[in-house]
matplotlib code that plots the C-alpha trace (Angstrom):
import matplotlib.pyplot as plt

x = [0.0, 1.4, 1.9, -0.4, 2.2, 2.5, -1.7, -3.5, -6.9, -9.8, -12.4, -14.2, -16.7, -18.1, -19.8, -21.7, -23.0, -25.3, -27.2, -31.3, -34.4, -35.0, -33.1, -30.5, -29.3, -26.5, -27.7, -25.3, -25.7, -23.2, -21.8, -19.5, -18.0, -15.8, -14.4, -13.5, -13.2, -17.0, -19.5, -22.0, -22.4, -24.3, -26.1, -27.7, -29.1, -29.3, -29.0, -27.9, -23.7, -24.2, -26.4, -23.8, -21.1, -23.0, -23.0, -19.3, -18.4, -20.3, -18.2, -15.4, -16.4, -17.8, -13.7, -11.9, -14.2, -13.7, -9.8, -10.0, -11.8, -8.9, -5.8, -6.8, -4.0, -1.7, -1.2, 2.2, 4.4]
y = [0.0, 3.5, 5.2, 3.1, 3.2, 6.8, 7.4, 6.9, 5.3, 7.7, 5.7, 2.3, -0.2, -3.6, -5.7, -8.8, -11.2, -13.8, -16.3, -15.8, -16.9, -19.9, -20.1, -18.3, -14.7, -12.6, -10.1, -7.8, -5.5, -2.8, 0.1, 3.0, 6.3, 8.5, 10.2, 7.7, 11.0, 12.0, 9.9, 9.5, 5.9, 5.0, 1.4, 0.1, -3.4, -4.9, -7.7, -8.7, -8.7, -5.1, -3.3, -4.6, -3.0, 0.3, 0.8, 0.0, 2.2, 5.4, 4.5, 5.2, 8.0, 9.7, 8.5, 10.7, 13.3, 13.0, 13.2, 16.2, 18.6, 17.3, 18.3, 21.7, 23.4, 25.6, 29.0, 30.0, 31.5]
z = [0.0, -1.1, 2.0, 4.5, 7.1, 7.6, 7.7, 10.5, 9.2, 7.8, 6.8, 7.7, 6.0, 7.1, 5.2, 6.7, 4.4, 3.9, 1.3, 2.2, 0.2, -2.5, -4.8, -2.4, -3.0, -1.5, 1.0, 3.0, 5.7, 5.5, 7.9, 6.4, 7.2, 5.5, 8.3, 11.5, 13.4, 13.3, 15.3, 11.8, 10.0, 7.4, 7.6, 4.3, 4.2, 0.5, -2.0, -4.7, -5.6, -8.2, -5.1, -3.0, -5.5, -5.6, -1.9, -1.7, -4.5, -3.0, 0.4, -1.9, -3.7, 0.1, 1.4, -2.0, -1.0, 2.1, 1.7, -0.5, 2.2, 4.7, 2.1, 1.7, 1.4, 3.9, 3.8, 3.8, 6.3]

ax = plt.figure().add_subplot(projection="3d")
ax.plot(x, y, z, "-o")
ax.set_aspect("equal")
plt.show()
């Protein structure tokens, strides 16, 4: 990882999954923030592998936004 050592951690998703229903189909229940230093989560419950894709590729779009409001950049001395 490009400079995972030097971070400290930003963001944070879990993902629990399951088979449900006949014929069985892949349901998730997943938790996400952005920003690990604000208290707010986001908690969708879905099915299907391409709604599970969509949820975890908003997390990632929400983390690059997230990262661009924190490397605004410094005014100089």
């Amino acid at each position: 990882m490009v400079g995972a050592a030097a971070r400290e951690p930003t963001a944070l998703i879990v993902v629990v999954a399951w088979q449900e229903g006949a014929p069985p189909r892949l349901a998730a229940r997943i938790t996400y923030t952005a920003d690990t230093s604000q208290a707010a989560r986001v908690t969708v419950t879905t099915a299907g592998q391409d709604e599970i894709a969509t949820v975890f590729g908003r997390w990632l779009d929400d983390v690059v936004a997230a990262a661009g409001r924190r490397d605004a950049a410094v005014t100089d001395e």
